[in-house]
C-alpha positions as CSV (number, residue, x, y, z in Angstrom):
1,X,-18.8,-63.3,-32.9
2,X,-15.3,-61.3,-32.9
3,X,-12.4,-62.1,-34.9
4,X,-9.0,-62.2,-33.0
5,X,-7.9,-58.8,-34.5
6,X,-11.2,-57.3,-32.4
7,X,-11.0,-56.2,-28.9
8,X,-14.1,-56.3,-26.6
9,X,-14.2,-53.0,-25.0
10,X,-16.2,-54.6,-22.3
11,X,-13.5,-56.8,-21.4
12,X,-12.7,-55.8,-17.5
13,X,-9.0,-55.7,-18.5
14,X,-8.9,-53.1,-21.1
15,X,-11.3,-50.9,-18.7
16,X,-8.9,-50.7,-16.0
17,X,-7.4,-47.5,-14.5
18,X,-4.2,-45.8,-16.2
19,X,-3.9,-42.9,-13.4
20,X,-1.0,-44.1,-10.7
21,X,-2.1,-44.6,-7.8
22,X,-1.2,-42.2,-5.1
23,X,0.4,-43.7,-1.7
24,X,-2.0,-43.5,1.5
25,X,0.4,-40.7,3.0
26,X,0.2,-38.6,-0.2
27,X,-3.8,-39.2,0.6
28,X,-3.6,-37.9,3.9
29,X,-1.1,-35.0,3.1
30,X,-3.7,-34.1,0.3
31,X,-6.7,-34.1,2.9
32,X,-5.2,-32.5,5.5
33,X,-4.5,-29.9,2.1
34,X,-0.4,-29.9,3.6
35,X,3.2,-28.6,1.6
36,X,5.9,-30.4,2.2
37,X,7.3,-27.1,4.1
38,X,4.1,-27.9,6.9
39,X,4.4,-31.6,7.7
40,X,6.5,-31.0,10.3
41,X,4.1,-29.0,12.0
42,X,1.3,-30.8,11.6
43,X,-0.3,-32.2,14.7
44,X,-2.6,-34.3,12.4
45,X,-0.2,-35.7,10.0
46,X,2.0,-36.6,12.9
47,X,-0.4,-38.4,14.6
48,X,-1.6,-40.5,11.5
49,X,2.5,-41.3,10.8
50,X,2.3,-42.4,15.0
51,X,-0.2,-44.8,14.1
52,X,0.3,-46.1,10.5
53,X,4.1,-45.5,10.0
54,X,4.8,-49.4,10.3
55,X,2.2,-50.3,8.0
56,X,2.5,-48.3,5.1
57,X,5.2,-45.3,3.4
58,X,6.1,-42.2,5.2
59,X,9.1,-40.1,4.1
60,X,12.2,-41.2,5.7
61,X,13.2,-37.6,6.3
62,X,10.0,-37.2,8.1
63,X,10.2,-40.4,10.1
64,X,13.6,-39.1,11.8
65,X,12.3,-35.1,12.2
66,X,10.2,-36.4,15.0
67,X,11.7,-39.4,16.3
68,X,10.2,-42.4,15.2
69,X,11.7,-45.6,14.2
70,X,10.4,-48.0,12.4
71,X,9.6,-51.8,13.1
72,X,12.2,-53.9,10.1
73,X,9.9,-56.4,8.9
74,X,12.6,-58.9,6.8
């Protein structure tokens, strides 16, 4: 049996994660293996911004380059 003082390394708490977690744009940036300097451009990127930019974090910067607004959820 453990003491208080012990810790369980098994104990799903202590195992979790330290790395930050990278947004899903910074995923798709990553895949599409994008600088900063060729979002613009990309056909691809844009096209996955069209589709998600309401749902989850695109630059703000990028959002007005091409023309999209975004749906206010309050």
């Amino acid at each position: 049996m453990q003491t208080p003082n012990q810790k369980s390394w098994t104990m799903p708490q202590l195992m979790q994660s330290t790395l930050p977690e990278i947004s899903a744009f910074e995923q798709v940036v990553a895949e599409l293996r994008l600088s900063p300097a060729q979002y613009e451009s990309s056909a691809a990127l844009k096209e996955w911004v069209r589709k998600n930019k309401d749902q989850k974090y695109v630059p703000l910067d990028l959002l007005k380059a091409w023309g999209f607004k975004v749906r206010a959820e309050i």
